[in-house]
NUTI-93232 format. One record per residue (C-alpha): residue number from 1; residue in one letter; x, z, y. Coordinates in nm, 2 decimals. Each point is the difference from the previous one (the first is absolute). Layout:
BEGIN
+-----+------+--------+--------+--------+
|  nr | rest |      u |      w |      v |
+-----+------+--------+--------+--------+
| NUM |    a |      X |      Z |      Y |
...
+-----+------+--------+--------+--------+
//
This chain:
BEGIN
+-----+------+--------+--------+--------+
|  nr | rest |      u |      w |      v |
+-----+------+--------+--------+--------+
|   1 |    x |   1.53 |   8.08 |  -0.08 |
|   2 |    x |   0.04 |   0.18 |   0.33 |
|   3 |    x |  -0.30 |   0.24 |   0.03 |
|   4 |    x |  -0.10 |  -0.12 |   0.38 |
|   5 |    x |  -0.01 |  -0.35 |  -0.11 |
|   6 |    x |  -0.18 |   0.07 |  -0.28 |
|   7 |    x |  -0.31 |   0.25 |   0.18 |
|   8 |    x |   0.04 |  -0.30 |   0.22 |
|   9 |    x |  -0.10 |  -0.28 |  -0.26 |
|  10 |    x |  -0.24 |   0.21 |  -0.16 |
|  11 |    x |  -0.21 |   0.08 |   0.33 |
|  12 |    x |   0.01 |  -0.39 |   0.08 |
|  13 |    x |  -0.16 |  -0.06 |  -0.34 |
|  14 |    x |  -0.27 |   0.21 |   0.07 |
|  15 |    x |  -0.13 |  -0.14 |   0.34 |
|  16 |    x |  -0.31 |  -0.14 |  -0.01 |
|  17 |    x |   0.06 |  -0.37 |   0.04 |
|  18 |    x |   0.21 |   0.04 |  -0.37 |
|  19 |    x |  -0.29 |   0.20 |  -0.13 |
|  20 |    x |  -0.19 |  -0.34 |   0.06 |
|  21 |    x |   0.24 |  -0.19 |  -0.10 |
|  22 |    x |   0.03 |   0.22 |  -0.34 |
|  23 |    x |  -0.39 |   0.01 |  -0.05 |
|  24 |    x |   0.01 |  -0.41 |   0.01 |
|  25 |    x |   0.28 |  -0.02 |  -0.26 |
|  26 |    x |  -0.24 |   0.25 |  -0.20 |
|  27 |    x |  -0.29 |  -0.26 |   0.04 |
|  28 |    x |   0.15 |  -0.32 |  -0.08 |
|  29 |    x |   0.15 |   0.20 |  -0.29 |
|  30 |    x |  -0.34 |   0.12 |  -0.16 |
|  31 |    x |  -0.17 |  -0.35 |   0.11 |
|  32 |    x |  -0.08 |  -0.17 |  -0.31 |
|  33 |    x |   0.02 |   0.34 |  -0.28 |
|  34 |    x |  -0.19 |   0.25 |   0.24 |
|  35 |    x |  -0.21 |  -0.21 |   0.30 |
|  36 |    x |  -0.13 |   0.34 |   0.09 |
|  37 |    x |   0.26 |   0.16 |   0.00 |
|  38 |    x |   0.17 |  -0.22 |   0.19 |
|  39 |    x |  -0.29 |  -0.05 |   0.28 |
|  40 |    x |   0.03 |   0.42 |   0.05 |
|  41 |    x |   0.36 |  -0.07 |   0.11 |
|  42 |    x |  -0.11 |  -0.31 |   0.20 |
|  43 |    x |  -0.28 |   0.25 |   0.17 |
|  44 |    x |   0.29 |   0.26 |   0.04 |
|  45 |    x |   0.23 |  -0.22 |   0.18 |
|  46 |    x |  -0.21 |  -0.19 |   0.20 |
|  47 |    x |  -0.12 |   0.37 |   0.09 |
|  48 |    x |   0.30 |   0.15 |   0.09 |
|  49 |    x |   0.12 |  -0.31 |   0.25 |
|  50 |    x |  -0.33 |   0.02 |   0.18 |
|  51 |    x |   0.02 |   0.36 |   0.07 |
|  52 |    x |   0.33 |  -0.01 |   0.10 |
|  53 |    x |  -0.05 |  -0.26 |   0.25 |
|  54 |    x |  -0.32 |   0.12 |   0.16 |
|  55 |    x |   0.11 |   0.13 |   0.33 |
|  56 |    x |  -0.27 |   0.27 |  -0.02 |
|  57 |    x |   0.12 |   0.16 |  -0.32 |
|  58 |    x |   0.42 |  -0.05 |   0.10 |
|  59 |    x |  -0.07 |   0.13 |   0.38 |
|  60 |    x |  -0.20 |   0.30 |  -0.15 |
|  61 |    x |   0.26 |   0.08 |  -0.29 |
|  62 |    x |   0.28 |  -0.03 |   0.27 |
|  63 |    x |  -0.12 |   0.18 |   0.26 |
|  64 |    x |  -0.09 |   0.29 |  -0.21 |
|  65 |    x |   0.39 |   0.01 |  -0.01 |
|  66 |    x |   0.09 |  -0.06 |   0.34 |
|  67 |    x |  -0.24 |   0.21 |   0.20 |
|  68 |    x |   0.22 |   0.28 |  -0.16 |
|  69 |    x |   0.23 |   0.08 |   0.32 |
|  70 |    x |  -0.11 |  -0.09 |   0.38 |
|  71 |    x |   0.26 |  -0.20 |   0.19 |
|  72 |    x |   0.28 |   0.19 |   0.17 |
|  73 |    x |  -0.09 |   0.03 |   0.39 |
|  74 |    x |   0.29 |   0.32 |   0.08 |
|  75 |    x |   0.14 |   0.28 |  -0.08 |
|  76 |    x |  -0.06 |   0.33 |   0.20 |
|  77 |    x |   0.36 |   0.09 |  -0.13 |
|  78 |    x |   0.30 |  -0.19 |   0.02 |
|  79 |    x |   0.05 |  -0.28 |  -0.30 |
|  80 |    x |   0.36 |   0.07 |  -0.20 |
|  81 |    x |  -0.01 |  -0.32 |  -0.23 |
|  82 |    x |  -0.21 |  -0.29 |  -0.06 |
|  83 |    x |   0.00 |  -0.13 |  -0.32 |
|  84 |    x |  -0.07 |  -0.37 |  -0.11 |
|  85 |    x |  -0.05 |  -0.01 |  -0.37 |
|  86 |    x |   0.17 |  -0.32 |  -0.17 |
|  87 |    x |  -0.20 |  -0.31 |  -0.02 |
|  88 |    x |   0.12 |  -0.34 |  -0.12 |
|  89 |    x |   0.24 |  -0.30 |   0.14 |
|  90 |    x |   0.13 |  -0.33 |  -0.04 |
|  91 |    x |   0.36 |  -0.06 |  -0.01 |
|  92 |    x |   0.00 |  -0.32 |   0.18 |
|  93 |    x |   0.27 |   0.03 |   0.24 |
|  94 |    x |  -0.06 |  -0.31 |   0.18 |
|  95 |    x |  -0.36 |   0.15 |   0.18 |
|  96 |    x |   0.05 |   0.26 |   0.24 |
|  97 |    x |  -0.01 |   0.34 |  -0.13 |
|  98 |    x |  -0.35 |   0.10 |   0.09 |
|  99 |    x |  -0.12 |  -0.33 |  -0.15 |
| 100 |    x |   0.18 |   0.13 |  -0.35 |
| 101 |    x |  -0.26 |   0.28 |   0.01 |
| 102 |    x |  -0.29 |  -0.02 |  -0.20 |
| 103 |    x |  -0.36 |   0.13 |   0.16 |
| 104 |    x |  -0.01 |   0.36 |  -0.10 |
| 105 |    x |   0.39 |   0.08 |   0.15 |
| 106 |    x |  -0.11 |  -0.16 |   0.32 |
| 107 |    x |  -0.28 |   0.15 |   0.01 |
| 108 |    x |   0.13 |   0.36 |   0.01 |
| 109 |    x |   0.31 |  -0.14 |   0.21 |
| 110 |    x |  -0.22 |  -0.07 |   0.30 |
| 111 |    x |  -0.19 |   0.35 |  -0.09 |
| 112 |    x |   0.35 |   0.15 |   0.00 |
| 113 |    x |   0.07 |  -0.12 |   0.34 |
| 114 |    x |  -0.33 |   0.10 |   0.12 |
| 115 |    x |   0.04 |   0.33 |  -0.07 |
| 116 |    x |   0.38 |   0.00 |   0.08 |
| 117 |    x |  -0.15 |  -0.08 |   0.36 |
| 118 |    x |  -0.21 |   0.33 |   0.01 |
| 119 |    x |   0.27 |   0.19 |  -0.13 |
| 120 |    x |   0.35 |  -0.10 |   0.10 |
| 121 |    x |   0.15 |   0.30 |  -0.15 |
| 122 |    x |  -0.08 |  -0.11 |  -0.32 |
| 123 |    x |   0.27 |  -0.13 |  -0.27 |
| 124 |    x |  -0.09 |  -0.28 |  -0.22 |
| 125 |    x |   0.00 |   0.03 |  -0.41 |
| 126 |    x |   0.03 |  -0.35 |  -0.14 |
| 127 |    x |  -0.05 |  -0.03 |  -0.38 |
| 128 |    x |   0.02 |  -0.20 |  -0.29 |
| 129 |    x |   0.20 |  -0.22 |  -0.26 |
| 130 |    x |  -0.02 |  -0.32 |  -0.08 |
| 131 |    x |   0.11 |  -0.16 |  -0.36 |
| 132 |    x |   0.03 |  -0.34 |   0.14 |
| 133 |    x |   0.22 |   0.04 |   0.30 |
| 134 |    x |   0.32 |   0.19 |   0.03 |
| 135 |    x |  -0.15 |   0.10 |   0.32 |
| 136 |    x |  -0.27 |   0.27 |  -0.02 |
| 137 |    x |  -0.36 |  -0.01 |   0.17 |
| 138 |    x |   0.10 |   0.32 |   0.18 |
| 139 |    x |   0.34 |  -0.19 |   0.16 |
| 140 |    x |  -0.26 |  -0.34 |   0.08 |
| 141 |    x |  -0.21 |   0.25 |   0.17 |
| 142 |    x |   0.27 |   0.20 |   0.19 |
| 143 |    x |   0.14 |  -0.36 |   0.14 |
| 144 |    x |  -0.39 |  -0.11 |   0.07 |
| 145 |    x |   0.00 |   0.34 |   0.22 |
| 146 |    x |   0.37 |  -0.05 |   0.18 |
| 147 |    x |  -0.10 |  -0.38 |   0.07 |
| 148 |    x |  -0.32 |   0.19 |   0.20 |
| 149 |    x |   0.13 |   0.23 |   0.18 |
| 150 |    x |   0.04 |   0.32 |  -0.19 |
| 151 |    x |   0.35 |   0.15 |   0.02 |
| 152 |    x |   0.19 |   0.01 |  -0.29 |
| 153 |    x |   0.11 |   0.33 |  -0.01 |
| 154 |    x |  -0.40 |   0.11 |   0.00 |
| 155 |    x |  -0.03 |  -0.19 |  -0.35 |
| 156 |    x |   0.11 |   0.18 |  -0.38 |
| 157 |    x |  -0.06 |  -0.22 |  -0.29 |
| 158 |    x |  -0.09 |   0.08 |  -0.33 |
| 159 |    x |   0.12 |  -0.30 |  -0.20 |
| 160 |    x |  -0.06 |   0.10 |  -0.39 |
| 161 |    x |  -0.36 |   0.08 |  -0.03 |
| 162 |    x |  -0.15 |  -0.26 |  -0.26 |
| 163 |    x |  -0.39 |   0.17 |   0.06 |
| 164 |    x |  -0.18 |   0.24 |   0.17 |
| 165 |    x |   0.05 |   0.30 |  -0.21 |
| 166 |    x |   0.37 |  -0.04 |   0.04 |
| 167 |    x |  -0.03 |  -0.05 |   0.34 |
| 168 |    x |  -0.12 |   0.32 |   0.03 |
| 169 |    x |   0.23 |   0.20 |  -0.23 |
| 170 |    x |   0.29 |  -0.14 |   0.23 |
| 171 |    x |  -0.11 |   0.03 |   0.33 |
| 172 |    x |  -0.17 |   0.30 |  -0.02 |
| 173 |    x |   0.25 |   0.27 |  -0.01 |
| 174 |    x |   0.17 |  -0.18 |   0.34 |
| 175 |    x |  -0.29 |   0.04 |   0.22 |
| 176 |    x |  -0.16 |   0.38 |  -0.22 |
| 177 |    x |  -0.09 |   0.18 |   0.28 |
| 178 |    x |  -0.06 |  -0.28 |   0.32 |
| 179 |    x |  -0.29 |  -0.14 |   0.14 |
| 180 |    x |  -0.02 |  -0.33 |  -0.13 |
| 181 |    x |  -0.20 |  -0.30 |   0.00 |
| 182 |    x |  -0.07 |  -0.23 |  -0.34 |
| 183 |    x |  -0.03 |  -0.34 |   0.08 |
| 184 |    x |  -0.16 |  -0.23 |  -0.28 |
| 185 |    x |  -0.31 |  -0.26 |  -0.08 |
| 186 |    x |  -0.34 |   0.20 |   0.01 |
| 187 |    x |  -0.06 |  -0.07 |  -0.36 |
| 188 |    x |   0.30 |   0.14 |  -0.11 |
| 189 |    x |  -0.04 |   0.27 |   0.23 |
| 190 |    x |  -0.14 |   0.28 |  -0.23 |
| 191 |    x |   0.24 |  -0.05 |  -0.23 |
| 192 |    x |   0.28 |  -0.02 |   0.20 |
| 193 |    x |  -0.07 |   0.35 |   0.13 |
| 194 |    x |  -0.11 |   0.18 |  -0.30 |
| 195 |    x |   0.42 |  -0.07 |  -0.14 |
| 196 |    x |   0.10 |   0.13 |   0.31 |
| 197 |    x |  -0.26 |   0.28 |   0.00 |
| 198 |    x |   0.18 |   0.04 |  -0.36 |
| 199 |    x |   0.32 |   0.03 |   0.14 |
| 200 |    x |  -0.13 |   0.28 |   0.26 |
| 201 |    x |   0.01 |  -0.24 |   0.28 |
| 202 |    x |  -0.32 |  -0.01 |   0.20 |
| 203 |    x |   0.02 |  -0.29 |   0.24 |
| 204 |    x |  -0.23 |  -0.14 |   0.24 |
| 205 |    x |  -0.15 |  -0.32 |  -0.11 |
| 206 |    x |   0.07 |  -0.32 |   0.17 |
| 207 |    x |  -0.25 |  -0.26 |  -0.19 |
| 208 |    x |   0.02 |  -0.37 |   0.08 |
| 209 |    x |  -0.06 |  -0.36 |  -0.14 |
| 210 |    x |  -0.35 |   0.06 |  -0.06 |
| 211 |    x |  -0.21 |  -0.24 |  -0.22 |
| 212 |    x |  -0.28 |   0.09 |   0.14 |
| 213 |    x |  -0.04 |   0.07 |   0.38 |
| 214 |    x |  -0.36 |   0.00 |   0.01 |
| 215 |    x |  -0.12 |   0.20 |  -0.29 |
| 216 |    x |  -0.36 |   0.05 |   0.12 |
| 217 |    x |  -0.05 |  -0.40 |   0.05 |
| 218 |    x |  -0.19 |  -0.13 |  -0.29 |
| 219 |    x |  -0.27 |  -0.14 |   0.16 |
| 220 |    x |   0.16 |  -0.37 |   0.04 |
| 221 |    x |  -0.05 |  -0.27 |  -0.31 |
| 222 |    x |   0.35 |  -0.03 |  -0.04 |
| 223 |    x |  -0.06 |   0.35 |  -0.14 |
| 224 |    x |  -0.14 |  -0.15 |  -0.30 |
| 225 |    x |   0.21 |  -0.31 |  -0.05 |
| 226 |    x |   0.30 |   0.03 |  -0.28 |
| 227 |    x |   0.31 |  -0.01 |   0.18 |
| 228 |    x |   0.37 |  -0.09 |  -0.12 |
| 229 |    x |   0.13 |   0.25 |   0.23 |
| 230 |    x |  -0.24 |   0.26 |  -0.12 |
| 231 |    x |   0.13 |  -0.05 |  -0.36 |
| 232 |    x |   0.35 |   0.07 |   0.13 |
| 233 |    x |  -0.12 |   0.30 |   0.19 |
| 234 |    x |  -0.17 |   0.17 |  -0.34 |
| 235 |    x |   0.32 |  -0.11 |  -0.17 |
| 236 |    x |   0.11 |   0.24 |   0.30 |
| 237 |    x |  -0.22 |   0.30 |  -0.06 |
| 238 |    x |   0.00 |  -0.10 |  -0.38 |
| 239 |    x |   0.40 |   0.09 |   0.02 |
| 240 |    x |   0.01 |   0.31 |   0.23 |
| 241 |    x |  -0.32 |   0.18 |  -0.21 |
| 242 |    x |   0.23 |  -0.06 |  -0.31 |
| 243 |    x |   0.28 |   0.15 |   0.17 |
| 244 |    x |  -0.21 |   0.29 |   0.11 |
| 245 |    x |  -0.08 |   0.05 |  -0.40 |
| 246 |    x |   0.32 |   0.02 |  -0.12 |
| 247 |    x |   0.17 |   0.21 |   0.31 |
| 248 |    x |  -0.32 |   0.25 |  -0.12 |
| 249 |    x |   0.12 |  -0.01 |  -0.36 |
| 250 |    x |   0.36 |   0.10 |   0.10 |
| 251 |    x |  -0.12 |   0.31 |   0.21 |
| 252 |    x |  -0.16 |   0.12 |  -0.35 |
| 253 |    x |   0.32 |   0.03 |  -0.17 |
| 254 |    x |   0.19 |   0.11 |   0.30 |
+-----+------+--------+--------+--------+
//
């Protein structure tokens, strides 16, 4: 089995919503032979859901991510490249092409443009591949750019990246050197720079698609109301902080 794919299947296994999922198997299992037993995994599930949907834990747990990085306002030099890490698509051909985006790649193509606007002299870095489509993220993005205005010329693409790490290893001896911007999702923000960091490429950080915008807001009752969205949000921060654990145990051995 191809390694991505499987790193891939075994990080969706371990999301919290399986967990549950697992822990009720577990409990109907031990029902009848072990009752205690089985109410411990009952207790642990029911547990695990409720903290992971209680906006006050998820905001806290994410923001502890995000508030990493300020967002980028400008440069006091001149910006060589901006970078826009590869996100994820559909490959619907019948909706326009900025429809076939998913949420994070239009997020950080509208913080692309934003900061193309302050700094004109900038090229673009589009990234990514995508094992669905014969047409990479980092092409869907460079089209979503052309179709708004940016000249094509101004826009590289990286189309063989399957994750962040490689992203790094492969752009990173292009722009060694430059003064360049990193354009990713706030959560995945840390992360994203410490490969590039790795790769001795220190670029400004261009956070955006925050989950939380209002860290310091907790004093509304929604606060303390278990949220669907919030579950998908720790899945969020659940995923990056495992990702932050294993990029940790490759710089031992590197």
């Amino acid at each position: 089995m191809d390694l991505f794919l499987l790193k891939k299947i075994i990080s969706a296994a371990i999301m919290p919503i399986n967990i549950v999922l697992i822990l009720l198997i577990f409990s109907l299992f031990y029902f009848r032979k072990r009752p205690h037993t089985s109410f411990k995994y009952l207790f642990s599930a029911f547990l695990l859901l409720f903290v992971s949907s209680m906006p006050i834990f998820s905001d806290t747990f994410m923001a502890s991510i995000e508030d990493n990085y300020e967002p980028f306002t400008l440069s006091s030099k001149p910006i060589d490249y901006i970078i826009i890490l590869g996100g994820w698509h559909t490959k619907n051909a019948a909706l326009p092409i900025t429809s076939q985006l998913n949420n994070n790649s239009l997020q950080r193509l509208v913080e692309a443009l934003r900061i193309y606007k302050l700094h004109p002299e900038a090229r673009i870095i589009t990234s990514g591949h995508h094992n669905r489509d014969i047409v990479s993220n980092a092409e869907k993005m460079k089209r979503s750019l052309i179709l708004l205005g940016i000249p094509e010329q101004k826009i590289m693409t990286e189309n063989f990246p399957k994750d962040t790490e490689e992203e790094a290893q492969l752009i990173s001896p292009r722009v060694q050197g430059t003064n360049v911007v990193l354009i990713t999702n706030a959560g995945h923000m840390p992360r994203s720079m410490k490969y590039f960091q790795l790769q001795g490429v220190f670029p400004i950080a261009a956070p955006t698609g925050y989950w939380v915008k209002n860290p310091q807001d907790k004093s509304s009752w929604k606060s303390y109301i278990p949220n669907s969205k919030k579950l998908t949000q720790t899945t969020a921060v659940w995923y990056e902080s495992l990702g932050r654990l294993v990029q940790w145990f490759k710089t031992l051995f590197n």
